[in-house]
Phi, psi and omega in degrees: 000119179255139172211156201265124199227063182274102160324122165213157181249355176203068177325310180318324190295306199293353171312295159120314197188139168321339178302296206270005166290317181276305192316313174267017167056040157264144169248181180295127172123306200259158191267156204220112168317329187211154158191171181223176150237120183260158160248122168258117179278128203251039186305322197287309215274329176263176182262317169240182218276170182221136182235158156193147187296151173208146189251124179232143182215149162241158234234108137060074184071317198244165182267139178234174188203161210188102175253081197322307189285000188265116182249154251016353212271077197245173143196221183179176189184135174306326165244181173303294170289347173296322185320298182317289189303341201256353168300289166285348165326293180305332182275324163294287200305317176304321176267355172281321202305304204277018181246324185292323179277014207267113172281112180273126131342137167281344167279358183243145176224160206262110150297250343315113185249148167248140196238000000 
C-alpha cells in the first residue's frame, strides 16, 4: 500500500462540495485538523491493481475517509488500518453497485477493462 501523508491545516478547501461537507457535520467555515491523501490499491478486486485517492482525517478519536471521485463513497475505522480495509471495502462495493446499476443503450456495449 503507498500512501501520500501531506500535513494540511486547513483540509475543507479540498472537500469539494456540501455532500461531504454534511457527511462530516461540518458548516462552511469549519476545519478539519489532519487529513492525508491515501492511494488504495484495489488488487484483491482487479486482476491487476487499480489505484485511486481518498482523504482520509481523524474526527474526534475515529478515522474517516472520502473518496472524492467516488460520490457517496465514505466510511470510517476505529484505527487507522481497520480505515484502510474499510476503505477498499467501500470502493469495491461502490463499483460492484455502480456496473450492476448501469442501464446499457442497445447501440452501446459494456467493456471491461484492467488498469
Amino acid at each position: 500500500m503507498k500512501l501520500l501523508i501531506p500535513q494540511m491545516s486547513r483540509g475543507d478547501r479540498f472537500l469539494g462540495n456540501e455532500e461531504r461537507r454534511s457527511f462530516l457535520g461540518m458548516k462552511r467555515g469549519d476545519h478539519i485538523s489532519y487529513f492525508s491523501i491515501i492511494i488504495v490499491k484495489l488488487g484483491k478486486y482487479f486482476e491487476n491493481n487499480m489505484k485511486i485517492k481518498a482523504l482520509i482525517w481523524q474526527e474526534d478519536g475515529i478515522w474517516c475517509g472520502s473518496v472524492p471521485a467516488l460520490p457517496g463513497c465514505h466510511t470510517w475505522g476505529e484505527s487507522y488500518e481497520q480505515l484502510l480495509e474499510m476503505l477498499q471495502d467501500a470502493v469495491q462495493g461502490w463499483l460492484e453497485v455502480a456496473s450492476q446499476e448501469t442501464e446499457i443503450e442497445a447501440e452501446k456495449e459494456l467493456v471491461e477493462l484492467s488498469l
